[in-house]
C-alpha positions in Angstrom: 0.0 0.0 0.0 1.4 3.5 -1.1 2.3 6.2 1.7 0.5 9.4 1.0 1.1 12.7 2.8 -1.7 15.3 2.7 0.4 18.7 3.5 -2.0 21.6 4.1 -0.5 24.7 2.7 -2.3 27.7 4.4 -0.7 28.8 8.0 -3.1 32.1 8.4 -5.3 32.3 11.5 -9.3 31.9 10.3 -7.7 29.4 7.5 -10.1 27.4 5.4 -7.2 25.1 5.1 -8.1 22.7 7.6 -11.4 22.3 6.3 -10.6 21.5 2.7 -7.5 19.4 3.9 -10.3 17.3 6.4 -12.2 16.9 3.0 -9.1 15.5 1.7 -8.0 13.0 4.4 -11.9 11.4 4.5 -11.6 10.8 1.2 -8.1 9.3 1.4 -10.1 6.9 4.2 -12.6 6.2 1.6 -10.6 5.7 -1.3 -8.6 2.7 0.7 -5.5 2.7 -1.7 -3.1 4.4 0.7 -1.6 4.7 4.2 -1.9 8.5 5.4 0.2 11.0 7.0 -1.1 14.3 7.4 1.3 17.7 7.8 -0.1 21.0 8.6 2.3 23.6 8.3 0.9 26.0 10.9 1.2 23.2 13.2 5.1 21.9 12.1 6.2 25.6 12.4 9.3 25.3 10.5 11.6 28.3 10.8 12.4 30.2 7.9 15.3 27.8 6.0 17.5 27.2 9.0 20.0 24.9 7.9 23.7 26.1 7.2 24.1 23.0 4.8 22.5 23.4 0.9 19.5 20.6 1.1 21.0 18.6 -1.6 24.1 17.5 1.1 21.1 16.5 3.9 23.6 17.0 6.5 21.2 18.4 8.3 22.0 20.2 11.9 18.4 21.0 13.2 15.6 18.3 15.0 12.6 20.4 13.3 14.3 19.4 9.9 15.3 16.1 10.6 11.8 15.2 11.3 10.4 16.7 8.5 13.0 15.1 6.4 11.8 11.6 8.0 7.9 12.6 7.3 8.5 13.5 3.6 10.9 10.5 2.8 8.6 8.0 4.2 5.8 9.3 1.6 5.5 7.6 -1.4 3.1 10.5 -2.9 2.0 13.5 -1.4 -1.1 16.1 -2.0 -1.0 19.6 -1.1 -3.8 21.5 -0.1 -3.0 25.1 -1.3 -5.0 28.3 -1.1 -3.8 31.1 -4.0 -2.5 34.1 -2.6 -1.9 37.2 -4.5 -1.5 34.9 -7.4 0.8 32.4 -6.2 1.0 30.1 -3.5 2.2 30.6 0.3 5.3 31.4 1.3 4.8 28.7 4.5 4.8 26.1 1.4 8.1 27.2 -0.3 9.6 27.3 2.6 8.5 23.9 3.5 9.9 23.0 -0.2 12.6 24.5 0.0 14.3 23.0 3.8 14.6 19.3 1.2 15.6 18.1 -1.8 16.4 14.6 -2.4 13.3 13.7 -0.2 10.8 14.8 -2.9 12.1 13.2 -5.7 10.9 11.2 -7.9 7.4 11.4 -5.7 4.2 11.8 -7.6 2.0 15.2 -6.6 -1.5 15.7 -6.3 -3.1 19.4 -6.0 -6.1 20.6 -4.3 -6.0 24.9 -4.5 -8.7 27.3 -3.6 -9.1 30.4 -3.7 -11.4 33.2 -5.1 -12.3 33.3 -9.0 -9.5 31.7 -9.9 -9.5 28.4 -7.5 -6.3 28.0 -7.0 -5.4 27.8 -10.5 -2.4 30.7 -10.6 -1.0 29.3 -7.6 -0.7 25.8 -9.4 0.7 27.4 -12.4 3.3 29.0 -9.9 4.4 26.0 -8.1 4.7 23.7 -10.8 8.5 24.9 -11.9 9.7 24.4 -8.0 8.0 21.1 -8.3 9.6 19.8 -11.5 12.9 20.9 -10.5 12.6 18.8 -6.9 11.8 16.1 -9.6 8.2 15.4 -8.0 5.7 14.4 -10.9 2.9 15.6 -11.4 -0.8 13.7 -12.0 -3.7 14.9 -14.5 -6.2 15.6 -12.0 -5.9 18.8 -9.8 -9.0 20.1 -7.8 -9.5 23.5 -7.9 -12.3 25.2 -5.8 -13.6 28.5 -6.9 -14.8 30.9 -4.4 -14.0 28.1 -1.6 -15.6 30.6 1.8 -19.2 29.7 -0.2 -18.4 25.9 0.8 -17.4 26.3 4.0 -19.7 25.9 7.0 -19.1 26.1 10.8 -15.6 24.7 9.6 -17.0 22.0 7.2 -16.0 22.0 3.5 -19.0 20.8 1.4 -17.9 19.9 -2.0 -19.4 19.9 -5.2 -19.8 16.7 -7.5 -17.3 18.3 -9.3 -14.8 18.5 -7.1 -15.5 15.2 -5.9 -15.3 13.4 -9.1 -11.6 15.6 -9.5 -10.5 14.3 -6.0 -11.4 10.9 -6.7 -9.7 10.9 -9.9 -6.6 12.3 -8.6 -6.3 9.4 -5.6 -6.6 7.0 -8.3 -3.7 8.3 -10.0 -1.6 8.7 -7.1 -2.6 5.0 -5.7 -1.4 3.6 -9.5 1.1 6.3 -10.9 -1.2 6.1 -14.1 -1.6 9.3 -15.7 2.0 11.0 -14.4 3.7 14.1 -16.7 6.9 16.3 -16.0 
């Protein structure tokens, strides 16, 4: 059974973040294909990049990053739940990127953005270089949720069949590497 970690992207107080990524991980339960591990960035906390040593040496000197490093290796695929800010995505991500290197390669990538108008979609286009050059792969199926406050409810994200039927498309991807680009 593949190892999938769900990393929720948003680290602002009155986040939707949680909410979507809770959509995410019942899903993952549903969908029975993979074993979970969940990381919420406003919960890990990483410092901004810390580490004297370029990632691609993984001498690492700090606990926080040796744990992370330990989370993300053990992950054969990963999904991150991303909100769009200012047409990109969040700093807490790229930092979160950016502390590894070898420990994302060669991982297939799922992405669930929201947002406003656009769903997500700018800050997809925006990530997708820093992904490819960590060698992650990408899948077909993103889900991208359009004004996503309208779907949230006393901290419950209510999805539409379309974003179900995305989600559920992109697990199967993930669970069987079908459907993988560069």
């Amino acid at each position: 059974m593949r190892r999938l970690l769900v990393v929720i992207a948003s680290t602002r107080p009155g986040r939707v973040g949680p909410a979507v990524g809770d959509w995410v991980v019942t899903r993952v339960h549903e969908h029975g294909g993979f074993e979970l591990d969940i990381a919420d960035l406003a919960q890990l906390q990483l410092p901004f990049l810390d580490e004297p040593a370029h990632p691609r040496l993984r001498t690492y000197s700090n606990q926080h990053t040796r744990l992370w490093s330990e989370q993300v290796e053990r992950a054969d695929a990963v999904i991150f739940v991303m909100p769009e800010y200012n047409h990109s995505f969040t700093a807490p991500l790229k930092n979160a990127l950016d502390f590894l290197f070898h420990e994302w390669n060669d991982k297939r990538v799922g992405l669930v953005s929201y947002g406003g108008l656009a769903g997500g979609t700018r800050a997809v286009v925006a990530v997708q270089p820093v992904l490819a050059n960590l060698g992650m792969r990408g899948v077909h199926s993103n889900v991208e949720i359009a004004w996503v406050a309208e779907h949230v409810t006393d901290g419950v994200f209510t999805a539409t069949e379309r974003h179900e039927r995305a989600l559920a498309a992109q697990l199967d991807e993930l669970a069987v590497g079908q459907g993988q680009h560069g």
